[in-house]
C-alpha positions in Angstrom: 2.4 -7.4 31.4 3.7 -7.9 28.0 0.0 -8.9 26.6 -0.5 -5.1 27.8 2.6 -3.8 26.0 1.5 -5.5 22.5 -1.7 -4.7 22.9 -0.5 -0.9 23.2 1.7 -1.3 20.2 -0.7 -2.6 18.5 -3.2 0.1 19.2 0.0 2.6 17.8 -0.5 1.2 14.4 -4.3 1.1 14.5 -4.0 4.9 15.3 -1.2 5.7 12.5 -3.7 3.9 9.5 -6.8 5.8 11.0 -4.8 9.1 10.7 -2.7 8.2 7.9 -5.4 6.7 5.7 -9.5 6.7 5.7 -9.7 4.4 2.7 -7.3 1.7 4.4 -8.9 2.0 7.4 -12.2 1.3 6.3 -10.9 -1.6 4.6 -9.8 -2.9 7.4 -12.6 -2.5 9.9 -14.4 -4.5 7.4 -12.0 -7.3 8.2 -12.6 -10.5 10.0 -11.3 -9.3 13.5 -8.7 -11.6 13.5 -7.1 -10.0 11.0 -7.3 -6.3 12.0 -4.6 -6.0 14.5 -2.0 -7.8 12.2 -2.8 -5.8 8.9 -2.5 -2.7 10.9 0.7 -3.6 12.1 1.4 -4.0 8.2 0.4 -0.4 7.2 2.2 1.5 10.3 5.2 0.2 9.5 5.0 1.0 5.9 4.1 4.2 6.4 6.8 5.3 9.2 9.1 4.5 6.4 7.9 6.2 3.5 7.0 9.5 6.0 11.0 9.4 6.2 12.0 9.3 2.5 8.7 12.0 1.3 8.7 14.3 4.4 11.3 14.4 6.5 13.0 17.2 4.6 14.9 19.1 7.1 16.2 15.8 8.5 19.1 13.5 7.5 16.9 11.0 5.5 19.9 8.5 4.6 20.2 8.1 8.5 17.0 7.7 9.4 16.5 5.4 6.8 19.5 3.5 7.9 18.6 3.5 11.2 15.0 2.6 10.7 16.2 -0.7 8.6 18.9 -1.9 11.1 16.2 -1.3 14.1 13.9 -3.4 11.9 16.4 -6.2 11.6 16.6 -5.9 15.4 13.5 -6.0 16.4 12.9 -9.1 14.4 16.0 -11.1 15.4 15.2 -10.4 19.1 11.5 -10.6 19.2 11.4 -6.9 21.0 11.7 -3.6 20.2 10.6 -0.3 22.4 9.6 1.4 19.3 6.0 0.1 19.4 5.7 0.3 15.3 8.4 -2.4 15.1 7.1 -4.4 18.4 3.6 -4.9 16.6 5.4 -5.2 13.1 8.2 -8.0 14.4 5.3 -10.1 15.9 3.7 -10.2 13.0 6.5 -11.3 10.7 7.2 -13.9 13.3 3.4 -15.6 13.4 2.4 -14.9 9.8 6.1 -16.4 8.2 6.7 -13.1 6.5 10.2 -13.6 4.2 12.7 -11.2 5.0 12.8 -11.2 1.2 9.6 -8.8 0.9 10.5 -6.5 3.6 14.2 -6.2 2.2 12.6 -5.4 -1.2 10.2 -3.2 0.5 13.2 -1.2 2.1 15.5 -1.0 -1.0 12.3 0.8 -2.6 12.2 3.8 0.2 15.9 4.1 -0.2 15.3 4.3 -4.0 13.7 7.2 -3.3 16.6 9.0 -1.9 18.8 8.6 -4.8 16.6 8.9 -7.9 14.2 11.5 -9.4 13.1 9.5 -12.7 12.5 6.3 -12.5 13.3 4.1 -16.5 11.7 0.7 -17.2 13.5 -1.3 -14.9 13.9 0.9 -12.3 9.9 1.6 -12.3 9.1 -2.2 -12.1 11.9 -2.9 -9.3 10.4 0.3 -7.1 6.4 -0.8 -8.0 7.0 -4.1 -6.8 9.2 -3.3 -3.3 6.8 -0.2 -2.6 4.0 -1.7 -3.1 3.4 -5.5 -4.8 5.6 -6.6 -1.8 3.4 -4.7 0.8 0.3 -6.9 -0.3 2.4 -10.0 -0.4 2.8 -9.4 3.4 -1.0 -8.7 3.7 -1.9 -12.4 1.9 0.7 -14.2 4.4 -2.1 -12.7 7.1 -4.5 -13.5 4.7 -3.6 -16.9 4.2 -2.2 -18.4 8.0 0.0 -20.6 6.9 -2.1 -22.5 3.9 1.4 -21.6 1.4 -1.1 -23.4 -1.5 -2.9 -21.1 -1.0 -0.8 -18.1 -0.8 0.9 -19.1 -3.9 -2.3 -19.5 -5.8 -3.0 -15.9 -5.1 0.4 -14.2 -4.9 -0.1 -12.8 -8.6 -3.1 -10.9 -8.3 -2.1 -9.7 -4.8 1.0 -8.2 -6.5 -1.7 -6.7 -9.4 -3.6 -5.0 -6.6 -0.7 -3.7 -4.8 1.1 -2.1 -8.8 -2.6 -0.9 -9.6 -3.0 0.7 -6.3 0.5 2.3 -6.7 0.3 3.6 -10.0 -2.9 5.1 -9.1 -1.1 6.8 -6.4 1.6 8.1 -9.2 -1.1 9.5 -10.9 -3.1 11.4 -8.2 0.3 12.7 -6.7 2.0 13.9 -10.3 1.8 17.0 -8.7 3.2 17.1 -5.5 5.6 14.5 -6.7 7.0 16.4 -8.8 6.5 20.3 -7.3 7.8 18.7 -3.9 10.5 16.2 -4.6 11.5 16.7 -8.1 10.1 13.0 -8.9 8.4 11.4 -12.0 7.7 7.8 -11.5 6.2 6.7 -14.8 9.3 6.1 -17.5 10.0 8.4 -20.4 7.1 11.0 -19.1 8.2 14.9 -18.9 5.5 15.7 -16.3 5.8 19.4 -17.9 4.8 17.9 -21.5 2.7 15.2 -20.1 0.2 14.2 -23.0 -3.0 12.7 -22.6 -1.9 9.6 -25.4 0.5 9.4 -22.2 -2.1 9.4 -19.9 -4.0 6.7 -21.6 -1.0 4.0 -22.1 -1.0 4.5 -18.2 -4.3 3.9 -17.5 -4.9 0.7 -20.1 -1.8 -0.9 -18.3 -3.3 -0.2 -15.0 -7.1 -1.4 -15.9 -4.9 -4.4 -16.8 -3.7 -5.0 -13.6 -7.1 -4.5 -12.1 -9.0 -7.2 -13.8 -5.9 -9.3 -13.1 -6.6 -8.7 -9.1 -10.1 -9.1 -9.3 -9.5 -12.7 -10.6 -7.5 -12.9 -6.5 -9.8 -11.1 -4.5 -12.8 -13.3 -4.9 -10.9 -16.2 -3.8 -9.5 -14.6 -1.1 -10.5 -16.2 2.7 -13.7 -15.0 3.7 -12.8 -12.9 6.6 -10.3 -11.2 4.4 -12.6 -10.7 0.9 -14.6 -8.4 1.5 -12.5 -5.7 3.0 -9.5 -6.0 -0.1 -12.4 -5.2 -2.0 -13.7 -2.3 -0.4 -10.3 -1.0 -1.2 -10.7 -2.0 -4.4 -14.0 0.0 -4.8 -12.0 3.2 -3.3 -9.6 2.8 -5.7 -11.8 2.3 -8.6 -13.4 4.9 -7.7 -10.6 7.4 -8.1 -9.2 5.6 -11.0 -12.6 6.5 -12.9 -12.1 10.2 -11.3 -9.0 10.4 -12.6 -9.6 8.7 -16.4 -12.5 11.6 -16.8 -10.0 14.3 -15.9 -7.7 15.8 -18.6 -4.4 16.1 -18.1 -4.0 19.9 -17.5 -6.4 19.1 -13.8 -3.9 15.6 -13.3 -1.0 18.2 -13.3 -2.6 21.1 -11.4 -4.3 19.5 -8.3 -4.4 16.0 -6.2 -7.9 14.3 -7.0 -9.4 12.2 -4.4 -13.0 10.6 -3.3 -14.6 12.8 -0.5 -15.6 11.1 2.4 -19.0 11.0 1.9 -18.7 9.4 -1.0 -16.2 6.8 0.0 -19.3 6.3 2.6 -21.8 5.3 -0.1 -19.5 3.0 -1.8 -18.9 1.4 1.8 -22.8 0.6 2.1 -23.2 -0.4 -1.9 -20.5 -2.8 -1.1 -22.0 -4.1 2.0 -24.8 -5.0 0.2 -23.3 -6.7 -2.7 -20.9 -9.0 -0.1 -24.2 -9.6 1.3 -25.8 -10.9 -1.6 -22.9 -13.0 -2.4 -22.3 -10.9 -5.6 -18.9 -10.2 -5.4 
């Protein structure tokens, strides 16, 4: 009965990316099927963490946090948990050799969160890289089965990907960041006096760590290729959005790709894979 107990956990995270994220779950049905299950595992327990720390306001965060990092610990030590997030998560971390290094990192980030409100030059690259470089580290371990060549030869531009992805994210959410929590992410930006020579340091250094990814993702395993690049579309997508927008609309409203869209650039990149132009 336990292959019917993991297959429900896993089925928990594959429901919390479909509602949490369309782009992601895209991405991911794209995916060689071997590496569906796993990767959603990935993302559900990434986002039960950071739905504590950004919304979970009438709640002791701290505790929950707390809580949520010793159950992790648990559930990997003992190769069980009844939380079905962690069951599918733990199994994962187990097959795929995932360092307890990058889900430490990936922890101290969501705490970071609790505690600070601006975020200085070392603080920004310690948070980028446990919220998010860290989260696609875990993804290439899938990625990668084992072949550590491999994973080392791509672990730079996996990290790229995951910083673009999450400055992007800084950028789309200025608002609500700030309106909502109080929090500026970018270092030595007023978000009430945010300037547009502001804006476009951000955007060079993140078109820098785009065209540092790309470099990754067409050498990524087959099965895995085409679907980190469909999120890399999404994402460029926005990104664009977002360049053509002046600062006054980045500070008054969350811009995003509409579904339909998002559609479109699933087919365009269908076709591309299939031609082998990626």
């Amino acid at each position: 009965m336990m292959t019917l107990y993991n297959k429900t956990c896993q089925e928990c995270s594959q429901l919390i990316t479909n509602r949490y994220s369309t782009s992601f779950s895209m991405g991911i049905k794209v995916f060689d099927k071997k590496f569906r299950a796993p990767i959603y595992a990935v993302y559900g327990f990434v986002r039960f963490a950071d739905e504590i720390v950004d919304t979970f306001h009438d709640y002791p965060k701290a505790t929950l946090l707390e809580r949520f990092r010793q159950d992790t610990y648990k559930a990997i030590e003992e190769r069980i948990s009844l939380n079905p997030v962690l069951q599918s998560f733990q199994e994962v971390v187990h097959k795929y050799n995932i360092e307890m290094e990058l889900i430490d990192a990936f922890l101290d980030s969501m705490e970071m969160d609790l505690f600070f409100h601006r975020y200085e030059d070392s603080l920004y690259k310690k948070y980028i890289y446990g919220s998010a470089e860290v989260v696609g580290l875990m993804c290439l371990r899938v990625f990668c089965e084992g072949n550590d060549a491999q994973y080392e030869s791509l672990k730079e531009p996996a990290r790229s990907l995951g910083s673009a992805f999450q400055k992007i994210n800084f950028l789309r959410d200025m608002k609500s960041d700030f309106d909502e929590r109080g929090r500026v992410y970018f270092p030595g930006v007023d978000f009430t006096k945010f300037t547009n020579d502001e804006k476009l340091m951000i955007e060079a250094d993140i078109k820098k760590d785009f065209d540092d990814a790309y470099k990754g993702i067409i050498r990524l395993p087959k099965g895995a290729r085409f679907g980190v690049y469909l999120a890399y579309v999404y994402y460029i997508n926005l990104f664009q959005k977002i360049k053509s927008a002046p600062v006054t609309r980045v500070q008054q409203e969350r811009i995003r790709v509409n579904d339909r869209k998002k559609v479109y650039l699933l087919f365009q990149s269908a076709l591309r894979n299939g031609l082998n132009l990626l």
